[in-house]
N, C-alpha and C positions, 0 to 999 in steps of 0.2 A: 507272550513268553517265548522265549527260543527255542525251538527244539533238541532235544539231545544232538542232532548231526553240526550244530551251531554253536556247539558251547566250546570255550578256548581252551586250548589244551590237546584236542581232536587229530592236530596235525592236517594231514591233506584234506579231513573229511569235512572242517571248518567252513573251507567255501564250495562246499559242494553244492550241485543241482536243489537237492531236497532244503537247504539253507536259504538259498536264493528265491527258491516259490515260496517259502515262509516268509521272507520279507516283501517280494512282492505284492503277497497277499494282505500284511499290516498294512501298509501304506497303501493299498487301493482302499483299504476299508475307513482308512482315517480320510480319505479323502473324497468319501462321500458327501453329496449336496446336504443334504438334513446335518450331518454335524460340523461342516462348516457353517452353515448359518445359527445354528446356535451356538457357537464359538463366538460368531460376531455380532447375535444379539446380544448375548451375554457380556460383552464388551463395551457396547454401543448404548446399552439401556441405562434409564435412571430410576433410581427408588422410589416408590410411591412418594415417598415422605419428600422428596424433591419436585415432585410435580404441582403444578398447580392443580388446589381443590376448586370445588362448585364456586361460585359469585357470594361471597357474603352478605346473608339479607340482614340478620339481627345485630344490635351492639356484641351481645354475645359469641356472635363467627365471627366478627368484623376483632374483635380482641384475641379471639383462637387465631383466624390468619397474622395479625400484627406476632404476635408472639413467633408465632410458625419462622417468622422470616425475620426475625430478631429489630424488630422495630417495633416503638411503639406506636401506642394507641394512636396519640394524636395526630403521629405526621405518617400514620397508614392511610392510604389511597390506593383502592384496586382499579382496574383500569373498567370502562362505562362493562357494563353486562352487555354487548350488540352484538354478540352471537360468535366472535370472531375466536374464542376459546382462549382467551388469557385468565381467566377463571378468578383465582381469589390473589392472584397474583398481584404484586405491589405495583401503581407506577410510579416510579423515580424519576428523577427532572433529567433533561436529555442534557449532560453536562460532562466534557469529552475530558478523558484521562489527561490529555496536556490541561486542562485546566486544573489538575490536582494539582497538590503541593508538593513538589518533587526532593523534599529534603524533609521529608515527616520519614519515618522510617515504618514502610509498608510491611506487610507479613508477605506479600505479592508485589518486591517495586518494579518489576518491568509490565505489572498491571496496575501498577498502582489502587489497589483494593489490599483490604484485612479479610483475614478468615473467617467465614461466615456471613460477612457483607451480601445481601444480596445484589445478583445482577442485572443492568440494563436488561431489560427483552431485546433490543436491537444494541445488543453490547457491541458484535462485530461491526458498525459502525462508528463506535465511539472510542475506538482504539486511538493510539497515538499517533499510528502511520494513515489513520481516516481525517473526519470531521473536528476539525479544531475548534470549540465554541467560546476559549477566552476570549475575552471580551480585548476590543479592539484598544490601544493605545489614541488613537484619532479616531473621534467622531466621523458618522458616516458625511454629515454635509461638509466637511472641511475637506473630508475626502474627493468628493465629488467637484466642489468646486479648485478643491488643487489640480486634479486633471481635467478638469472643462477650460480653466483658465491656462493650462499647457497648450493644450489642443488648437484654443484657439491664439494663440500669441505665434504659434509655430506656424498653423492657416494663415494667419496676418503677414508672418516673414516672407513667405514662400508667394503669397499675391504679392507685396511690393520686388520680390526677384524677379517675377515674370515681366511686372509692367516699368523695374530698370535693371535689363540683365547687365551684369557685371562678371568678365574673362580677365583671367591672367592673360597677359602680354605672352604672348610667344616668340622666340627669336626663330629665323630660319635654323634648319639643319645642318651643321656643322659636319665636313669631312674632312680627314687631312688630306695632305701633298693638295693644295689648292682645291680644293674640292673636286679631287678624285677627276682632277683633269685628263691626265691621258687615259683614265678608265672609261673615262664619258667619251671618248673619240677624238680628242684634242692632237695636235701634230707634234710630234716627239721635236722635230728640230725649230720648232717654232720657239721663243721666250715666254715660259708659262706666266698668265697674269696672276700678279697677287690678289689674294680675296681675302677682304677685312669684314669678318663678322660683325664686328661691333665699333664702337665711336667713342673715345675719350674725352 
């Protein structure tokens, strides 16, 4: 709270000495290590209710997590129990935002996910600017053998190049005034020869 010598209205005494250690003194205090970091856990943290619980052993937890994460019973799968702390956490099939249908009308379209939907665990790779896993328009072996069979047909061009090389014809170098006769050291009173580049 401000002190009386800081309150507006004061005239000169506004920004006085005793005004200015009052405020130096908030701001060192707000800017203590302990309430910046709970500023920033409190930021940072997620709700129990968001965290994965324990491993679901019975039908009964195994129906409490599906619920939990708005999925049913049937197609709930938590990931194996090996220790690694994904808990009662769902696994969802690793299947990349470009493969959603981009003309359904998301609640989320630049994530293409609805509210509530739970997320990938390795979501930040399954974004759109990541791992694309639509499935390919060309099979992989049509694939392989379109570029095997490039690879080698262009191999095959470049050996019969080498063993018949084949140049453009080149004419000599063309200069004018007869090819740069008196430049070359030719005799000024001499009859310059004419020079015929080429043959009709």
């Amino acid at each position: 709270r401000p002190s009386r010598a800081c309150a507006v209205g004061r005239g000169a005494m506004a920004l006085s000495g005793r005004c200015l250690g009052s405020l130096g003194r908030r701001v060192r205090k707000s800017l203590q290590p302990e309430r910046i970091w709970a500023s920033v856990r409190a930021a940072s943290d997620l709700s129990k209710d968001m965290l994965p619980g324990p491993y679901p052993r019975t039908p009964e937890e195994r129906e409490k997590a599906a619920k939990k994460y708005n999925i049913r019973v049937e197609d709930y799968e938590p990931y194996p129990d090996d220790g690694m702390g994904f808990g009662d956490y769902p696994k969802l099939p690793n299947l990349s935002q470009q493969e959603r249908d981009p003309w359904y009308t998301w609640d989320e379209p630049d994530l293409r996910r609805n509210w509530g939907e739970p997320m990938h665990w390795d979501f930040d790779m399954f974004i759109r600017t990541r791992v694309d896993t639509s499935p390919s328009p060309v099979d992989w072996n049509t694939m392989v053998k379109t570029l095997g069979g490039f690879v080698g047909f262009m191999l095959f061009m470049f050996y019969i190049g080498e063993i018949f090389p084949s140049y453009q014809p080149v004419a000599p170098k063309q200069y004018p005034y007869n090819n740069l006769y008196l430049e070359n050291g030719g005799a000024s009173d001499k009859e310059q020869p004419e020079v015929q580049n080429y043959k009709i």
